[in-house]
N, C-alpha and C positions, 0 to 999 in steps of 0.2 A: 435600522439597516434592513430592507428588503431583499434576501435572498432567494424567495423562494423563482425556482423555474418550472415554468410547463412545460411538462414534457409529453409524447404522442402515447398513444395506445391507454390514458385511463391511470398514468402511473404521476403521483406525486413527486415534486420535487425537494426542492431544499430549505429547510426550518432555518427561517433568519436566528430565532434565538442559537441555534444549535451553531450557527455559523458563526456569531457572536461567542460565545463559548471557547468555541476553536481557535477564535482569535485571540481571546484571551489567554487561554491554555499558552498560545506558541510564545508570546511576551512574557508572560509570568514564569513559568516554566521550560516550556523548548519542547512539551507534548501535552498533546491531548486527545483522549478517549474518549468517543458518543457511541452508547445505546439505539437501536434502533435511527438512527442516522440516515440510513437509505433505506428506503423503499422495500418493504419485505419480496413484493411481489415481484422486482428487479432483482431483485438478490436470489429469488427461487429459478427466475431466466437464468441469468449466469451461472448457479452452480448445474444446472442441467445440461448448458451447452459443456461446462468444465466434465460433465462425468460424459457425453459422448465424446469430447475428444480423447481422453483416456479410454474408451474404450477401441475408440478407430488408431489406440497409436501415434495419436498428432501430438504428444507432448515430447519435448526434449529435458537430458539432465540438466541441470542448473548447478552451474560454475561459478568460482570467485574471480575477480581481477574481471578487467577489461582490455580488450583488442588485445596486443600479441602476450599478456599476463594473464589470458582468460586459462583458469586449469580448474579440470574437475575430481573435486575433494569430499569424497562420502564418509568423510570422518570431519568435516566441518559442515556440509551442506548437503542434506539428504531430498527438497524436492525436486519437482521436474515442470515445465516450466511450458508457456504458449501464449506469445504477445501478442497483444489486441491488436486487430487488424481493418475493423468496423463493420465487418462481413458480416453482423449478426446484427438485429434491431437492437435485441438486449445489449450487446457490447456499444453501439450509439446513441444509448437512453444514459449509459453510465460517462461514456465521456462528453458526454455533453456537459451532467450535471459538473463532472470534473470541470470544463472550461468555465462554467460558471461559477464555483467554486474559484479557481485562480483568478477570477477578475475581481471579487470580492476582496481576496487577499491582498492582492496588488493595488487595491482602492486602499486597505485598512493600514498596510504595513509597508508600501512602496518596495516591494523587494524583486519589481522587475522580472516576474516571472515569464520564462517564455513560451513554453511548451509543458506537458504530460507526455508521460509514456507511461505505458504498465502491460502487465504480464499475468496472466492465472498463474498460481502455483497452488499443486497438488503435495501435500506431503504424506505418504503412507506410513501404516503404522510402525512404529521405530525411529521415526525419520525425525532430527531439529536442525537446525542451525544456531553455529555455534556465536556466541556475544561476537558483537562488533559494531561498526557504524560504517555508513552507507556512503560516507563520501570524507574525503580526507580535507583537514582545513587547509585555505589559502588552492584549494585546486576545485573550488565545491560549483562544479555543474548543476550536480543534483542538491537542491537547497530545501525541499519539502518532502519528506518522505507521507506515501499512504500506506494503509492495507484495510481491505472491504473484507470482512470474515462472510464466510456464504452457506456454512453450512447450518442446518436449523434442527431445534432441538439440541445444542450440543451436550450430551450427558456429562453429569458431576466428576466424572473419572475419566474423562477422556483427554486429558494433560494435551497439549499444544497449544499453555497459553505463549502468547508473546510476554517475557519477561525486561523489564523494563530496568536501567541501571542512572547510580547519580551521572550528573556531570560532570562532575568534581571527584567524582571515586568510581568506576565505574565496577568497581566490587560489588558495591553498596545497591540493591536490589530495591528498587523505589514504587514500582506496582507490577502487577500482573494484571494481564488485559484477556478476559475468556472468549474464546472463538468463536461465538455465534453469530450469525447470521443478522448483519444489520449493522452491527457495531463498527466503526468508522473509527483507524487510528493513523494520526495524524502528526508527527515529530520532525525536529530539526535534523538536517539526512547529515551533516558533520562536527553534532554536538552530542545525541542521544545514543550511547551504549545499548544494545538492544541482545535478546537473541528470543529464539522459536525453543521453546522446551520439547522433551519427546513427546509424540503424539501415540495414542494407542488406539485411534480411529484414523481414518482417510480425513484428513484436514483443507477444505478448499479455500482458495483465498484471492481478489486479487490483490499485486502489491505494483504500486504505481511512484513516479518521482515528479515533482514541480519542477523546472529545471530553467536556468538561466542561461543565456546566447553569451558564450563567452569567447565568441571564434575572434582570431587574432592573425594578423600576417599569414592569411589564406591559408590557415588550418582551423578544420568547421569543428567546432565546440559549441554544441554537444554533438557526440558520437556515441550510438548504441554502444 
């Protein structure tokens, strides 16, 4: 399988093995985690533009539920949040590699992806979210969940892993995924129990969905 894509400005693309892996991971399991996965040098752009819009103020809190069930819960959900808009070269180096990513998918596992969407999210220190899954079955829009960790260097004590739970028990705590910069985590968005542990540093990330056109009798699905 040939994944890899060119991308402009000198930045590598995508490691077929790694994408093989990934594919593997989603069948065998329902996730999977890469190391160094994207492009350090892409990953050092995005976390840059992520700390100038926190400093100009351009991030919003980040809410559960969707459209008129959207409420915001700092005792479940402590980041804040700013969705890609392609305004940035770095933000069009990343979805790009995303669309080539979903084409690959869609060649390996037919699952009719239609679109990405994603969002930076900032988590300051204190800040998790709490277990849960990203899309409810039998209503599942979002059918691939990502997150691109951006920050580098991340030190031994600085807790914001993503913790990972069974399928089957979603008690049951099955990996923990560390926040660094590069590491690419990739899960079924209405099977995988997930949640953010606290963080005790400023945590950057973005978190993105594969998403399937489920619009039916002139109501458009997907909808932010």
């Amino acid at each position: 399988m040939n994944a890899t894509l060119m991308v402009p400005g000198g930045l590598s693309g995508l490691d077929g093995n790694a994408v093989s892996q990934l594919v593997d991971g989603l069948v065998e399991q329902g996730w999977f985690a890469g190391e160094r996965f994207i492009d350090t040098t892409l990953c050092r752009s995005l976390h840059d533009e992520l700390q100038r819009l926190s400093a100009n103020q351009a991030l919003s809190e980040a809410g559960i539920g969707r459209g008129d069930q959207h409420r915001l819960r700092r005792d479940i959900r402590g980041d804040a949040i700013h969705w890609l808009d392609r305004e940035s070269q770095a933000q069009r180096h990343y979805l790009a590699l995303m669309a080539e990513l979903q084409q690959q998918i869609n060649r390996a596992l037919y699952l009719g992806l239609f679109e990405f969407e994603a969002h930076f999210a900032e988590y300051p220190p204190g800040a998790f979210y709490k277990r849960h899954v990203d899309s409810f079955q039998g209503r599942a829009n979002r059918v691939i969940s990502t997150v691109l960790y951006l920050n580098p260097d991340w030190p031994d004590d600085g807790g914001g892993e993503m913790a990972v739970y069974a399928e089957d028990d979603e008690t049951r705590e099955v990996a923990r995924v560390r926040p660094e910069a590069g590491t690419f985590m990739c899960f079924l968005s209405d099977r995988i129990p997930h949640a953010v542990l606290p963080t005790r540093y400023p945590r950057a990330s973005i978190a993105g969905w594969f998403r399937r056109n489920a619009s039916l009798g002139g109501r458009i699905d997907p909808a932010r």
